[in-house]
N, C-alpha and C positions, 0 to 999 in steps of 0.2 A: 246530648247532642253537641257536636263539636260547632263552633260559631267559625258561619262562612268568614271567608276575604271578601274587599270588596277595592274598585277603581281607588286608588289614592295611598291605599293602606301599605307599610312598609313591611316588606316581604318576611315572611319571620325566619331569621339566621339558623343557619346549622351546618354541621360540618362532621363527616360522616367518611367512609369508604365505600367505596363502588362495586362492582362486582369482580372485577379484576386488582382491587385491595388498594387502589390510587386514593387519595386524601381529596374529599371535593367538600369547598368551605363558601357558600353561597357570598363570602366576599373576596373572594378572589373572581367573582363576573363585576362586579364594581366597575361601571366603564363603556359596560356591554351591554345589548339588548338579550334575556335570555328566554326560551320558552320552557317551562318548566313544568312537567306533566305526572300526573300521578296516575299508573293503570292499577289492571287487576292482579292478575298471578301470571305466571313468566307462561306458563302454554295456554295462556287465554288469545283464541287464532282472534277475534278483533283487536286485540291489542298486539300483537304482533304484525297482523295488516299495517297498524296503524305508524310504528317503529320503521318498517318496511318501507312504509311512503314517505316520513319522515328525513329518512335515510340518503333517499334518494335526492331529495332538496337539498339535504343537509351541509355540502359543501359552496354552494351557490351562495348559500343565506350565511354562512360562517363568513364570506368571503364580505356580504352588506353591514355583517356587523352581528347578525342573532347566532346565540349558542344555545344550545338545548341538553335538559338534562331528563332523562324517563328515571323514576320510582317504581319498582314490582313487591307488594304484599309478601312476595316468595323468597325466601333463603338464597344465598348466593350459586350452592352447587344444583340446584333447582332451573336459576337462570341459565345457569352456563350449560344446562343439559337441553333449553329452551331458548328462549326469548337471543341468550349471548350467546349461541353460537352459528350467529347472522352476522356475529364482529358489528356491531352500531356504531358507528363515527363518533358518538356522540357518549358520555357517562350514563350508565345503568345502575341505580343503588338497589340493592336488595332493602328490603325493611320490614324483615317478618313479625317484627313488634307495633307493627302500623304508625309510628311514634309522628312518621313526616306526614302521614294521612290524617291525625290529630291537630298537628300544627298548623296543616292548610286548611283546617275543616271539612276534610270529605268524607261523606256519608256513603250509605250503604242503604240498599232499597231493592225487598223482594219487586216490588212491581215496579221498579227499572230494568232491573234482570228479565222478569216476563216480556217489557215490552221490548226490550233490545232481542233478546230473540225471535219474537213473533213479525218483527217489524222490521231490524237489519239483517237478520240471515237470510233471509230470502234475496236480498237487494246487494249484498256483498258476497254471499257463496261461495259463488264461484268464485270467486277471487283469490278467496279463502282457501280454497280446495286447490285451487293451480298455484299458489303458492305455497303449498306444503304446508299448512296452519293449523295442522289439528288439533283438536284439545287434546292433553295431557292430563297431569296433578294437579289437586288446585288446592294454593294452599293459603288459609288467611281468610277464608269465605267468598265465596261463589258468588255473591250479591253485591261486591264493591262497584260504584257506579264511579269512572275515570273524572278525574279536574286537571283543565290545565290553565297558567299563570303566563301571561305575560308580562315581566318586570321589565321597568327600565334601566338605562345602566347609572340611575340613583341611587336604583336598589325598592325600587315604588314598583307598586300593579299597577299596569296600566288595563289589565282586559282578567277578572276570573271567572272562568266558565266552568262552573259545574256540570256535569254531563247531566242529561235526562233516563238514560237510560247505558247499558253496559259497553254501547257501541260511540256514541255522542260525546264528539269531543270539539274542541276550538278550529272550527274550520279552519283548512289551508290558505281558501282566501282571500280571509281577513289577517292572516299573518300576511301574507303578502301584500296586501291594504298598507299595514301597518309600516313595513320593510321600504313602500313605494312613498312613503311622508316625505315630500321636501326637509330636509332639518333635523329629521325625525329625534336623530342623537341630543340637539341640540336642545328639547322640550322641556323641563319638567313638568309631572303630572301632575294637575290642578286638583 
């Protein structure tokens, strides 16, 4: 079992290609607040919802200072037949060797997968469904339950949120909580 993150801890470095083959080096956000997320596999439709709403923020919140990076389980030609051909504002790394899901410590859980279905699809469906989110291929294991990281631009967590189940991620919120801090830039993480 991989050892979680937790509030304080310094983000662990990597530097990688995207799905589009650009260089992303977790120290070049030095500076920046970034939300940094790890899903399932690139036609998993909750995690594509979730990219989807993301997206949509996504220039508001680049503009207060947060950049975002999503991770997919899935091969690059995988995404781009999925997940990347929504064009995301924002960097998609493929990582079909799980290597950055190691490094965050995200786990994997049949009975997070149960209850994300039993208990989100009903509640997102249709969303799902009027968004074009079907499932596809899945590759990497079915069972991957999403984490996402908010770092400072120290390069510190400020917030890791393991999911509970395959839909459960770092509410929007609370990033916008975070985005509305007086000073925010100015903190470091205790």
């Amino acid at each position: 079992m991989n050892q979680r993150l937790k509030r304080g801890d310094v983000a662990p470095h990597f530097c990688v290609r995207d799905v589009r083959d650009r260089r992303i080096d977790l120290s070049d956000y030095v500076g920046r607040w970034l939300l940094f997320s790890l899903y399932r596999y690139a036609s998993c439709p909750l995690c594509n919802l979730r990219v989807h709403t993301l997206s949509q923020r996504y220039e508001a919140w680049r503009e207060r200072g947060l950049d975002a990076i999503g991770v997919f389980q899935s091969p690059a030609e995988k995404m781009l037949q999925y997940v990347g051909k929504r064009q995301a504002p924002f960097p998609l790394i493929p990582d079909p060797d799980q290597r950055l899901y190691a490094l965050y410590g995200a786990q994997s859980s049949w009975r997070g997968f149960l209850k994300g279905w039993a208990t989100r699809l009903p509640e997102i469906g249709q969303s799902v469904l009027n968004q074009g989110f079907l499932p596809g291929s899945v590759e990497g294991g079915l069972h991957r339950i999403p984490a996402d990281f908010l770092i400072d631009p120290q390069g510190r967590i400020v917030e890791a949120y393991y999911g509970r189940d395959i839909g459960d991620h770092f509410p929007i919120e609370r990033i916008e909580q975070w985005l509305d801090t007086p000073g925010l830039s100015d903190k470091p993480v205790e």
